[in-house]
BASEDO-172941 format. One record per residue: residue in three letters; x, y, z of N, C-alpha, C, O in turn. Coordinates in pm, 1 decimal. Example, Ala and Ser with C-alpha at 12.3 -4.5 7.8 and 13.67 -1.06 7.14 Angstrom:
  residu      n.xx      n.yy      n.zz     ca.xx     ca.yy     ca.zz      c.xx      c.yy      c.zz      o.xx      o.yy      o.zz
     Ala    1319.0    -569.0     780.0    1230.0    -450.0     780.0    1320.0    -330.0     780.0    1423.6    -331.9     846.5
     Ser    1285.0    -225.0     708.0    1367.0    -106.0     714.0    1290.0       3.0     787.0    1340.9     113.8     803.9
***
This chain:
  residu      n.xx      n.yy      n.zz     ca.xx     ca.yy     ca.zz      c.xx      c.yy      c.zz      o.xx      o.yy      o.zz
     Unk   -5655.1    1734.4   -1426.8   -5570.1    1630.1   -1481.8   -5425.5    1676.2   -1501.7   -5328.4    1605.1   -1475.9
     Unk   -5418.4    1810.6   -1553.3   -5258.0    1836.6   -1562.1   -5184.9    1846.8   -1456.0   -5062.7    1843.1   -1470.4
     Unk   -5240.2    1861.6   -1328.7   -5191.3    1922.2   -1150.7   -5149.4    1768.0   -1149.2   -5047.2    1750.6   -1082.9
     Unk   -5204.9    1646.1   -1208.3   -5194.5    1513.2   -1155.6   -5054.1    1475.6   -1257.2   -4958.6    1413.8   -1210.2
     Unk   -5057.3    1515.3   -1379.4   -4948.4    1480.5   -1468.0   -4786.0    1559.7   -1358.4   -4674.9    1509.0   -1343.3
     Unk   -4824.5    1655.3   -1319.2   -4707.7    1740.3   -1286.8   -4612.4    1678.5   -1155.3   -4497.9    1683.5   -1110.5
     Unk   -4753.3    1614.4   -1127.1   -4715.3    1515.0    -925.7   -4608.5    1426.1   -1012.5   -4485.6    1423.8   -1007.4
     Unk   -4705.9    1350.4   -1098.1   -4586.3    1200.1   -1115.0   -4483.6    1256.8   -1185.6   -4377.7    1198.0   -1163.4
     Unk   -4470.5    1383.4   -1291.3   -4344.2    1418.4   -1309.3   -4266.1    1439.7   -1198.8   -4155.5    1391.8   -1223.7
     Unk   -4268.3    1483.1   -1099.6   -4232.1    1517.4    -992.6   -4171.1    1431.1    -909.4   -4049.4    1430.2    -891.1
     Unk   -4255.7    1351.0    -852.5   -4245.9    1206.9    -791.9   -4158.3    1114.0    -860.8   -4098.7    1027.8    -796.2
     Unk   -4140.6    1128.4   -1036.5   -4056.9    1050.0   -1119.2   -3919.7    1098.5   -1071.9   -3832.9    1033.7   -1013.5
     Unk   -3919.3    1225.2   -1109.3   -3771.2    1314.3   -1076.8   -3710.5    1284.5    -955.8   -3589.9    1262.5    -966.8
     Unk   -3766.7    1275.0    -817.3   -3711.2    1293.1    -695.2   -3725.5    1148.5    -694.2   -3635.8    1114.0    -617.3
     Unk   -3793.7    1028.0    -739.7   -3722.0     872.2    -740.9   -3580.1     891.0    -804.5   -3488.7     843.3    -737.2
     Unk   -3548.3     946.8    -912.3   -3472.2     913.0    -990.6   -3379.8     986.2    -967.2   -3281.7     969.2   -1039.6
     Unk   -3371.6    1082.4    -872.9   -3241.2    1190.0    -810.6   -3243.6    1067.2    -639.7   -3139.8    1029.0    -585.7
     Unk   -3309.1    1050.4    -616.8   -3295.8     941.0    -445.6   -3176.5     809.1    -529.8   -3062.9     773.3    -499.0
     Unk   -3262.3     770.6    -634.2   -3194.6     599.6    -730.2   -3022.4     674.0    -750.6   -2918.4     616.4    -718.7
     Unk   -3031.1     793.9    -802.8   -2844.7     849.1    -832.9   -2787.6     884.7    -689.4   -2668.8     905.3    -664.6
     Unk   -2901.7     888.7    -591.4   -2786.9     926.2    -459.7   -2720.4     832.0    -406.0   -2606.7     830.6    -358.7
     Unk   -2841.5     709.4    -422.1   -2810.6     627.4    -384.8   -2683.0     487.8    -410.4   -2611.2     409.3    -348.6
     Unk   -2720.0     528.4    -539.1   -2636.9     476.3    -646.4   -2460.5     527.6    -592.2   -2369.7     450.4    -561.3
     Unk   -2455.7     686.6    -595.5   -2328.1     709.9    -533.3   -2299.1     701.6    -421.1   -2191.1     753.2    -392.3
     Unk   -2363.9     647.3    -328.1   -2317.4     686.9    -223.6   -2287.3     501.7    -210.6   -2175.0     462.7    -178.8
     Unk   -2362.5     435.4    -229.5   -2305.1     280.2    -246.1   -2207.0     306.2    -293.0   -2149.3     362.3    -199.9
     Unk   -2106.7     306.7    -418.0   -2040.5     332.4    -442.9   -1936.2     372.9    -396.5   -1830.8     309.8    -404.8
     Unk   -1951.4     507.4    -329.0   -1822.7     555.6    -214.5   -1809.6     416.1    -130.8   -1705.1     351.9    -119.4
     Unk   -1921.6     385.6     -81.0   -1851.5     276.4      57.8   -1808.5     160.7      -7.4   -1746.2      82.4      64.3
     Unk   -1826.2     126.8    -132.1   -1770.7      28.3    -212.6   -1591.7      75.0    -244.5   -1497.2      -3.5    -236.6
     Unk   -1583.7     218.0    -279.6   -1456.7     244.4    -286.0   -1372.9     242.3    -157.4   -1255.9     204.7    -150.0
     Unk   -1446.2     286.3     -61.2   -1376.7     313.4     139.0   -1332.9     160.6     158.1   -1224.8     136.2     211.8
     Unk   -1416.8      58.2     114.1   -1423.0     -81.2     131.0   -1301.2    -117.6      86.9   -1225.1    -184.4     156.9
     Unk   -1257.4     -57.0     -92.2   -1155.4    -105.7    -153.3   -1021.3     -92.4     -88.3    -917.1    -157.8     -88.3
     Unk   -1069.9      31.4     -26.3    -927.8     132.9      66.5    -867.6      22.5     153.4    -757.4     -31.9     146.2
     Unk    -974.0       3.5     240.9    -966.4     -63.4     343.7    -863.4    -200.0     321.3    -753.7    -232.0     367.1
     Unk    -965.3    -265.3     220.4    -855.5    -428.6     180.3    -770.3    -398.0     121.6    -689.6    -490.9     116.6
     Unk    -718.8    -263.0      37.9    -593.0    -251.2     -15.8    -493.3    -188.4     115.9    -371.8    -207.7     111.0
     Unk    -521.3    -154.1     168.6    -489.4     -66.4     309.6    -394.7    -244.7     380.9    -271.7    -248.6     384.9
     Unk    -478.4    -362.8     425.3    -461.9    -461.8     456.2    -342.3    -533.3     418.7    -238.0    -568.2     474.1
     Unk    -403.7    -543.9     285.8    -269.6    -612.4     170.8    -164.6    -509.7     176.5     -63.4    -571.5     143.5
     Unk    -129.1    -378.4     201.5       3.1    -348.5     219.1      41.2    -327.3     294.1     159.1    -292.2     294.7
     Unk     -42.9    -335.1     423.2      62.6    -352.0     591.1      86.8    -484.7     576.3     165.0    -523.9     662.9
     Unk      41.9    -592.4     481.5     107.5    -724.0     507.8     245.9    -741.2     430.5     349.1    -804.8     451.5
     Unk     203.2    -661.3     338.3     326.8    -707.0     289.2     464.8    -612.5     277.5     567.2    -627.4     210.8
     Unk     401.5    -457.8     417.9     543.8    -429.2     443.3     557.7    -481.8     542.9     664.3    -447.5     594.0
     Unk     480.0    -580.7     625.8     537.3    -617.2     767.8     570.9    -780.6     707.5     587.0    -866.5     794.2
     Unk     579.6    -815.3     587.0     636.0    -921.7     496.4     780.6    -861.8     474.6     883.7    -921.1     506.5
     Unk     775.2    -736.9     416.1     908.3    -725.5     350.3    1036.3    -707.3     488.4    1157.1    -728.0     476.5
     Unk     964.5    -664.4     610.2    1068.3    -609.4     725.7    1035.5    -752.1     794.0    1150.4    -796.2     796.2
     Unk     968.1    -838.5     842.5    1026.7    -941.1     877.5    1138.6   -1064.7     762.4    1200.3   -1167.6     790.0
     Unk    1129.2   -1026.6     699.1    1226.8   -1102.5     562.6    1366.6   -1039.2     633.6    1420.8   -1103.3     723.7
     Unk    1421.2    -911.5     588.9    1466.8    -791.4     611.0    1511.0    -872.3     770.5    1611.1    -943.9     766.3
     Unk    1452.2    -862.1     877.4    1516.5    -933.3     989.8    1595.2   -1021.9    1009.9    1704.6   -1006.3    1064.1
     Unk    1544.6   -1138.8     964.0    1573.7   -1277.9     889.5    1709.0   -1289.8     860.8    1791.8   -1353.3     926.2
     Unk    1732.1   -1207.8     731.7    1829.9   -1199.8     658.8    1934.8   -1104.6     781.6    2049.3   -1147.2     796.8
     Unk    1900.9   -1006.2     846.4    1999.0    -969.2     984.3    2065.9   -1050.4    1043.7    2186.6   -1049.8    1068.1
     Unk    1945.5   -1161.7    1081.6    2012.5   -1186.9    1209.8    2045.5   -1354.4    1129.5    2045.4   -1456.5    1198.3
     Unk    2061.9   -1356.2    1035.7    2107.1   -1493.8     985.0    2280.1   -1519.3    1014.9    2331.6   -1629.9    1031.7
     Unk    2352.3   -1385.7    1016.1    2486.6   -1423.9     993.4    2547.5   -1443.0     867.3    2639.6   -1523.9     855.5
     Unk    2500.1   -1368.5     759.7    2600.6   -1418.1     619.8    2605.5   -1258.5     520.7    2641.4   -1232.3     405.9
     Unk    2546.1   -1172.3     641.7    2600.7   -1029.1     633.9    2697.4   -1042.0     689.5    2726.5   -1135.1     764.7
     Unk    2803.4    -891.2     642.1    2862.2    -835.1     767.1    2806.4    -754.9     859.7    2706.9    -684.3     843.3
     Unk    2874.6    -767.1     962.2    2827.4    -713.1    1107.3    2736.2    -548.8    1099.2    2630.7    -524.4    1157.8
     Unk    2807.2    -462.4    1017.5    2771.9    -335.8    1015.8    2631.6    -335.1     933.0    2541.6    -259.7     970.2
     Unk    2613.4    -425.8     812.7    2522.0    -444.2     750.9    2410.6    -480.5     830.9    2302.6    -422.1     840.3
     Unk    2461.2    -615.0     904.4    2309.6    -641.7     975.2    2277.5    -588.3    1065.1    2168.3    -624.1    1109.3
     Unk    2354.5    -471.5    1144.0    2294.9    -369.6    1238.8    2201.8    -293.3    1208.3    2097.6    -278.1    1271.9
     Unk    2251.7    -208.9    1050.5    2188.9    -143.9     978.4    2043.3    -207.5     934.5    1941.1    -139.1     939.4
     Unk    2043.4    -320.7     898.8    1893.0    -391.3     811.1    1850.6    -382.4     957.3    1810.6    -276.7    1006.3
     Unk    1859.1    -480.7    1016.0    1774.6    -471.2    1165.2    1705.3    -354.8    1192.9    1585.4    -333.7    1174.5
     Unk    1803.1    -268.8    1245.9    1716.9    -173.6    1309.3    1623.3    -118.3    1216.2    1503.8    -116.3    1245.5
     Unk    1671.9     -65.5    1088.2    1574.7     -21.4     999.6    1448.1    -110.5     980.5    1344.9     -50.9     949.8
     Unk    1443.3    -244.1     994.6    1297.2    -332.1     985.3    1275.3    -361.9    1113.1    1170.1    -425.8    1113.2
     Unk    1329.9    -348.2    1262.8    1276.6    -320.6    1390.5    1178.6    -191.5    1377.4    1060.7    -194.1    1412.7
     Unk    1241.3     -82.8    1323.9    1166.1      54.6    1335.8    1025.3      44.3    1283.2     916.6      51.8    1340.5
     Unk    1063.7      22.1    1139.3     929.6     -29.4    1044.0     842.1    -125.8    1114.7     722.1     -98.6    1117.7
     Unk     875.8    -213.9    1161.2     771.5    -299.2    1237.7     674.5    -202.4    1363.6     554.2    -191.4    1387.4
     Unk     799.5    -144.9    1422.6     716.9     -74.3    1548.4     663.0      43.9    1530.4     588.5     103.5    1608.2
     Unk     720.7      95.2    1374.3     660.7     235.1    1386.9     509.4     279.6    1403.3     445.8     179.9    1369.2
     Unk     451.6     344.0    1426.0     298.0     446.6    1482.0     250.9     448.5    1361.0     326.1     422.8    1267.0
     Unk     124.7     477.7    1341.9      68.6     493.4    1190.1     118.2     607.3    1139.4     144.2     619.2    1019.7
     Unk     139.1     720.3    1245.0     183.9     858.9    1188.8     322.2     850.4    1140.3     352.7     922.1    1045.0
     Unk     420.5     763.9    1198.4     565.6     746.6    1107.9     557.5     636.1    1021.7     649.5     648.5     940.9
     Unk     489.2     527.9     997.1     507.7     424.6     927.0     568.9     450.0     776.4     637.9     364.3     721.2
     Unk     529.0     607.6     700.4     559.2     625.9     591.1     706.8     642.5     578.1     776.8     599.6     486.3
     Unk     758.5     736.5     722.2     886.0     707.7     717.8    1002.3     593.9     749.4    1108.3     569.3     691.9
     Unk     942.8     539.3     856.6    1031.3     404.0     866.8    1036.3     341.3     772.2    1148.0     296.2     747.0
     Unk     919.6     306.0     671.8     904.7     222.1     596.5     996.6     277.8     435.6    1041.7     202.2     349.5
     Unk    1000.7     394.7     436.6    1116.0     471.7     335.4    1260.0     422.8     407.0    1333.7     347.7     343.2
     Unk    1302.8     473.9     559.8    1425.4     413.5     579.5    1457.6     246.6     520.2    1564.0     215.8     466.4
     Unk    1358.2     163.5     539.8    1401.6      50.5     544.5    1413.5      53.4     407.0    1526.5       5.4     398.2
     Unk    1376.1      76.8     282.5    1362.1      48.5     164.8    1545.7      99.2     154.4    1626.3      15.2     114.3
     Unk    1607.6     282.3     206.4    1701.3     305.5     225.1    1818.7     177.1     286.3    1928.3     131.8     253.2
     Unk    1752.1     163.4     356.4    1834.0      42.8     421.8    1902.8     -98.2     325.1    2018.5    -139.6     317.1
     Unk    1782.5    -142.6     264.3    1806.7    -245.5     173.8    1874.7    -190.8      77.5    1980.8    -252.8      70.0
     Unk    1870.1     -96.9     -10.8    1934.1     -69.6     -53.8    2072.5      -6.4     -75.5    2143.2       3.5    -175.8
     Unk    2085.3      27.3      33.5    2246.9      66.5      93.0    2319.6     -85.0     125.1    2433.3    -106.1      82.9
     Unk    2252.6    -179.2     195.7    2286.3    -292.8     232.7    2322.1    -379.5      76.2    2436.9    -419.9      57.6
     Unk    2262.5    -391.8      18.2    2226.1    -494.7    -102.6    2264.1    -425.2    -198.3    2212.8    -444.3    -308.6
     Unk    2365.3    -325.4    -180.3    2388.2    -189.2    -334.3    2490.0    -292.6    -448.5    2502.6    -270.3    -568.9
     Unk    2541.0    -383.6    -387.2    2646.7    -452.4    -527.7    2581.4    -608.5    -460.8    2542.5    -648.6    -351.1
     Unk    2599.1    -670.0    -615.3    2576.7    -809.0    -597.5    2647.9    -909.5    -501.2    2610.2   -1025.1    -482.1
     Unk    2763.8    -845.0    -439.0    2876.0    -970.6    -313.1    2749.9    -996.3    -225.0    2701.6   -1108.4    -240.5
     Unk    2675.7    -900.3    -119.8    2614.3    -937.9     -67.6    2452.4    -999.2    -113.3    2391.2   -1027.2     -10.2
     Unk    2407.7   -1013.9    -181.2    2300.6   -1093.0    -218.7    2400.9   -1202.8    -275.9    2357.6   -1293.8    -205.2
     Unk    2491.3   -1257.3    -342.1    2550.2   -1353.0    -380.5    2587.5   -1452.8    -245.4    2562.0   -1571.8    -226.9
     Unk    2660.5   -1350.3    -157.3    2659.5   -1402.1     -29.2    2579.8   -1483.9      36.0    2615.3   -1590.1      87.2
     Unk    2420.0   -1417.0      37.0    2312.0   -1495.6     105.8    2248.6   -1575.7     -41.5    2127.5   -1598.2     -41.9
     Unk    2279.3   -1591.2     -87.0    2233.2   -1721.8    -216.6    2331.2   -1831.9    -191.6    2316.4   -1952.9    -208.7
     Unk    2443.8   -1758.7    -143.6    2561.3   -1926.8     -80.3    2558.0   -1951.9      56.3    2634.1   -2027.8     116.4
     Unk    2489.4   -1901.9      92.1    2471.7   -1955.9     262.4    2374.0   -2085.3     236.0    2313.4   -2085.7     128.9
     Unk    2355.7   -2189.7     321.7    2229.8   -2321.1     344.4    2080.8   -2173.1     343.8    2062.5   -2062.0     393.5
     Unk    2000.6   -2283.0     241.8    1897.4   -2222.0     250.3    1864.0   -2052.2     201.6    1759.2   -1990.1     219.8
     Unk    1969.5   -2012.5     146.2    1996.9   -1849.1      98.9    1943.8   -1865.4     -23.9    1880.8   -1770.0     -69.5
     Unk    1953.6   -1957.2     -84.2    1862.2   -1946.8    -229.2    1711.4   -1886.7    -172.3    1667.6   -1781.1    -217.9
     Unk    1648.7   -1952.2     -84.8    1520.1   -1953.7     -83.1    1453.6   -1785.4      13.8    1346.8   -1724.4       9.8
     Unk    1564.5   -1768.2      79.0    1565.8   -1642.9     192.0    1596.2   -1525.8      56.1    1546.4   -1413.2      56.7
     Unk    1675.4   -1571.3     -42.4    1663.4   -1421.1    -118.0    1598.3   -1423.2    -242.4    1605.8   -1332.7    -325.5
     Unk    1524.4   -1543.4    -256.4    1398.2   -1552.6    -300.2    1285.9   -1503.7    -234.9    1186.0   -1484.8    -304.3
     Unk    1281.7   -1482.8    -134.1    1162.4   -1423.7     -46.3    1182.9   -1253.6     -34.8    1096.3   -1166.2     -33.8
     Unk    1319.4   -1242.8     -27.4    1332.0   -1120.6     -65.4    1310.5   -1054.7    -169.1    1241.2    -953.6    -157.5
     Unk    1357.8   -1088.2    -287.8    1305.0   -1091.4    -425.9    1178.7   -1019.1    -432.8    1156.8    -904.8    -472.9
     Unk    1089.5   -1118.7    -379.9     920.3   -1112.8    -389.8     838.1   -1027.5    -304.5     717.1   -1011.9    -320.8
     Unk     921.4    -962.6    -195.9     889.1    -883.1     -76.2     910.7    -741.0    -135.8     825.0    -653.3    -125.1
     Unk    1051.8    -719.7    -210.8    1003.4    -607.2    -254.2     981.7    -595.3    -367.9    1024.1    -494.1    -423.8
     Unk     919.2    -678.8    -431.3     876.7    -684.6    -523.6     697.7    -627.7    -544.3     630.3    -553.5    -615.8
     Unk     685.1    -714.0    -436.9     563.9    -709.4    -394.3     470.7    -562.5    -349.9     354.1    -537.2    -380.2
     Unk     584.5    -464.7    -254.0     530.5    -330.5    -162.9     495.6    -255.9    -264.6     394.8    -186.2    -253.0
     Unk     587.8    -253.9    -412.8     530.7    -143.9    -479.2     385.7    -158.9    -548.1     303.3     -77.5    -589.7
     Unk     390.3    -265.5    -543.2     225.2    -361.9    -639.6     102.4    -292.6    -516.6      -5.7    -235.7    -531.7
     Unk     172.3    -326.3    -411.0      48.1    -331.5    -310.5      -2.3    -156.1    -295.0    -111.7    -100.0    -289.0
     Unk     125.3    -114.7    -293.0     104.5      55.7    -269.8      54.5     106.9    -377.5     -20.4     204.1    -367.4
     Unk      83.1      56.3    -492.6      -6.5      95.1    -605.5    -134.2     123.9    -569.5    -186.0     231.7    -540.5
     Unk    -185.6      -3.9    -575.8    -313.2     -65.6    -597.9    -391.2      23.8    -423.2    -511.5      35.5    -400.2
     Unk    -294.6      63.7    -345.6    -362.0     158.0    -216.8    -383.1     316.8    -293.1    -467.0     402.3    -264.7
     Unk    -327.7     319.0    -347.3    -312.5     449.5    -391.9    -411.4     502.8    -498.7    -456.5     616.8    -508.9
     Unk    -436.0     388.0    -579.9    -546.3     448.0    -713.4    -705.5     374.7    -606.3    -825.2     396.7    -624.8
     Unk    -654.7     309.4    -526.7    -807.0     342.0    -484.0    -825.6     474.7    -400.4    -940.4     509.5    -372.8
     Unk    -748.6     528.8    -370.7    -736.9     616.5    -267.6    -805.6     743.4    -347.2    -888.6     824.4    -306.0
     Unk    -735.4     731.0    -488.4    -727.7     823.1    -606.3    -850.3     858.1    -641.8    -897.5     966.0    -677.6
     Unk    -912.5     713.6    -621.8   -1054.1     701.4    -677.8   -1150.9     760.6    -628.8   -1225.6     841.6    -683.7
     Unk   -1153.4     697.3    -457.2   -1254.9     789.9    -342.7   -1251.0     943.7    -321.7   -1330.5    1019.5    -266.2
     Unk   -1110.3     969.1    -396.2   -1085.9    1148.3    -348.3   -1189.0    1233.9    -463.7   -1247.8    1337.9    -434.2
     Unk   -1197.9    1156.8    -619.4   -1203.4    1229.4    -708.5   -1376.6    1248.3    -661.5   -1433.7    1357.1    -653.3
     Unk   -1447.0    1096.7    -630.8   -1575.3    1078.3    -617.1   -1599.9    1205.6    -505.1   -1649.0    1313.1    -539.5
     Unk   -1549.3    1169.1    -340.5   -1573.1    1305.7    -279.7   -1562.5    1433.1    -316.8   -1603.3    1531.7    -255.4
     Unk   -1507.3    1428.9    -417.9   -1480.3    1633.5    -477.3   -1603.9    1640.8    -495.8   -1661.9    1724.4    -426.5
     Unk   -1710.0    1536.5    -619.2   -1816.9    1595.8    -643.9   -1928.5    1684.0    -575.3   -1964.2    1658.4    -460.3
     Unk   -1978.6    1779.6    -641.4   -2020.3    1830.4    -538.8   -2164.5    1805.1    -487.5   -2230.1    1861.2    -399.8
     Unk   -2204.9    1654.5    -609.7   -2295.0    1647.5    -491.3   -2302.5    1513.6    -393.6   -2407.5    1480.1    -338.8
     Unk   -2187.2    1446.9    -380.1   -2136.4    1418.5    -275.9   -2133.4    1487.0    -168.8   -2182.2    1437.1     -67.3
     Unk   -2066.3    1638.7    -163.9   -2060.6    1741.5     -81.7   -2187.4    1752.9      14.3   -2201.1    1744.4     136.3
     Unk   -2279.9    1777.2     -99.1   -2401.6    1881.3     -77.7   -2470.2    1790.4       1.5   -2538.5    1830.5      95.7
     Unk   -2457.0    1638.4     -33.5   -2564.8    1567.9      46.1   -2464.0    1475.6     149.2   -2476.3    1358.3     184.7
     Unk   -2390.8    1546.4     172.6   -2326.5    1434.1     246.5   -2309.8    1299.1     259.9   -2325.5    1234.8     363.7
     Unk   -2274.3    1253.4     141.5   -2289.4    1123.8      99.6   -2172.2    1000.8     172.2   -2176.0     878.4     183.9
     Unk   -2059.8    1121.1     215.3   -1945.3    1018.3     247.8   -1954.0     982.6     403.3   -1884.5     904.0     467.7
     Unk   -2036.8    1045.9     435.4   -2133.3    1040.8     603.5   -1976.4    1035.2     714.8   -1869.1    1061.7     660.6
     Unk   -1977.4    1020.0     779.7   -1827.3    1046.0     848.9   -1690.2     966.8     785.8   -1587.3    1033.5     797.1
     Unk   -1682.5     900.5     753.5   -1610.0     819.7     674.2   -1442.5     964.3     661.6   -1429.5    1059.9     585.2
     Unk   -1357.5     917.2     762.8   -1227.4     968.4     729.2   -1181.0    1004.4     561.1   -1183.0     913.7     477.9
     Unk   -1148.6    1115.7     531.3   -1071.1    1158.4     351.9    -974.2    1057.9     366.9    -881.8    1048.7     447.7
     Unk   -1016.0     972.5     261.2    -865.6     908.8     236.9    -755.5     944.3     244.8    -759.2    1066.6     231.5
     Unk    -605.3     896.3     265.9    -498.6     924.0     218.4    -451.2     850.5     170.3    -479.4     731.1     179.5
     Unk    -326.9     919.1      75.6    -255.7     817.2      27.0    -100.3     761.0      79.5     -29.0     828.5     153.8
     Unk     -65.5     639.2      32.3      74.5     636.7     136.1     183.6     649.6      53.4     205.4     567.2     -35.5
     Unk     251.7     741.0      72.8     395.0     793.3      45.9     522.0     727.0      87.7     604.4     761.6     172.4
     Unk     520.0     669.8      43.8     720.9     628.1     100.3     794.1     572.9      11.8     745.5     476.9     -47.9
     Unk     894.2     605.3     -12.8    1003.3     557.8    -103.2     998.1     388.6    -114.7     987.2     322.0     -11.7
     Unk    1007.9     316.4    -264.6     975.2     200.1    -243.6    1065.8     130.3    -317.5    1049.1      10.9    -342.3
     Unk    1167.5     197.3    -358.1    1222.3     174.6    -463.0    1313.8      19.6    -438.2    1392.2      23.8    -343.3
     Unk    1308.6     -96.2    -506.5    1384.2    -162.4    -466.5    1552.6    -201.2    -469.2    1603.7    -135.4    -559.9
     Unk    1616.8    -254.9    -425.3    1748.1    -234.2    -479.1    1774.0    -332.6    -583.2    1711.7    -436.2    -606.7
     Unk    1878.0    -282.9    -643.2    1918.8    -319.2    -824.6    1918.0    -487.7    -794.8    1842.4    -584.0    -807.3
     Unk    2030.5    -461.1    -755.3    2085.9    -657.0    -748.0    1988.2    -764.6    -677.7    1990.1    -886.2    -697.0
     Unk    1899.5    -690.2    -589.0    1833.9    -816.3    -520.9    1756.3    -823.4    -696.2    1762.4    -933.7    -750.5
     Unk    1707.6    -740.7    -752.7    1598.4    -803.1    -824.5    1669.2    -845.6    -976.2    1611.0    -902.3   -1068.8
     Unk    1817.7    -798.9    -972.3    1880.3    -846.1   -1056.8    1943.2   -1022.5   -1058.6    2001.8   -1086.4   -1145.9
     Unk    1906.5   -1051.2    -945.3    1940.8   -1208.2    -949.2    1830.6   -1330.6   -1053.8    1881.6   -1426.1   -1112.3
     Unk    1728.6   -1310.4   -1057.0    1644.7   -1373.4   -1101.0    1603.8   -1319.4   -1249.6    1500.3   -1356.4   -1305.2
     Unk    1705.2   -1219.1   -1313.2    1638.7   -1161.1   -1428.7    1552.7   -1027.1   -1401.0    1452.4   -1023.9   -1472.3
     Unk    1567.3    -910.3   -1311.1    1543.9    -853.9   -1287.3    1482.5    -751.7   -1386.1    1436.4    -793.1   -1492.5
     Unk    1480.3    -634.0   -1358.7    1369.0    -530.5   -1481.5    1438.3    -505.6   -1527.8    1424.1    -432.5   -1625.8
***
């Protein structure tokens, strides 16, 4: 009778170590998952903030040197490779903000037809990249800490599934665009 008590201790233990593997390893692909749709939401809304960024180029209510500058910097960002995207996407933030550094030019495109609403979209574009990169980043934060464990490690729980990264690029927005509406 005790050889029989020792099985179902046994049999209890290795259910209940299978129920925690399982448990984490759902989990990871629940976090890879999060990656993924946060991953989504911020290529949209830097390929939101650089088609805006175009827009406002090729509108005509820059000056000339300005809208060379925005352009190409949100041409680049649009076309850049996954391996440069962190940097184009830092130039362009550079960009806007060299472009948009004193209020004449955002005042400018608020008095053009329809500039209320174009630097309202701007407004919200970069308003928007740092929210989104956030929210890529603490999930990113999240899946890294879970893979350290080690028994994630041991059992290979994250099964091929690429190490997250996180995305780096300067996001900073410029003063005056977000100073029009009551800014931070």
């Amino acid at each position: 009778m005790p050889a029989l008590t020792t099985v179902v201790w046994i049999a209890v233990a290795v259910a209940l170590v299978g129920v925690y593997l399982s448990w984490t390893a759902g989990r990871l692909d629940r976090l890879h998952a999060r990656i993924d749709a946060a991953r989504a939401a911020l290529d949209a809304q830097l390929l939101r903030r650089a088609s805006v960024a175009q827009e406002l180029a090729t509108a005509g209510v820059l000056d000339p040197a300005a809208s060379i500058v925005l352009y190409q910097a949100a041409h680049d960002a649009r076309q850049a490779e996954r391996e440069q995207r962190e940097v184009a996407e830092s130039e362009l933030s550079q960009a806007l903000r060299a472009v948009f550094a004193d209020r004449a030019q955002i005042e400018a495109v608020r008095a053009a037809p329809g500039g209320e609403q174009s630097a309202g979209e701007l407004e919200a574009a970069v308003r928007r990249v740092p929210m989104a990169r956030r929210f890529h980043n603490d999930a990113v934060r999240a899946a890294r800490a879970l893979r350290r464990h080690r028994t994630v490690r041991w059992f290979r729980l994250a099964g091929h599934a690429p190490f997250p990264l996180a995305f780096e690029m300067d996001d900073e927005p410029p003063e005056a665009v977000l100073a029009g509406r009551g800014g931070p």
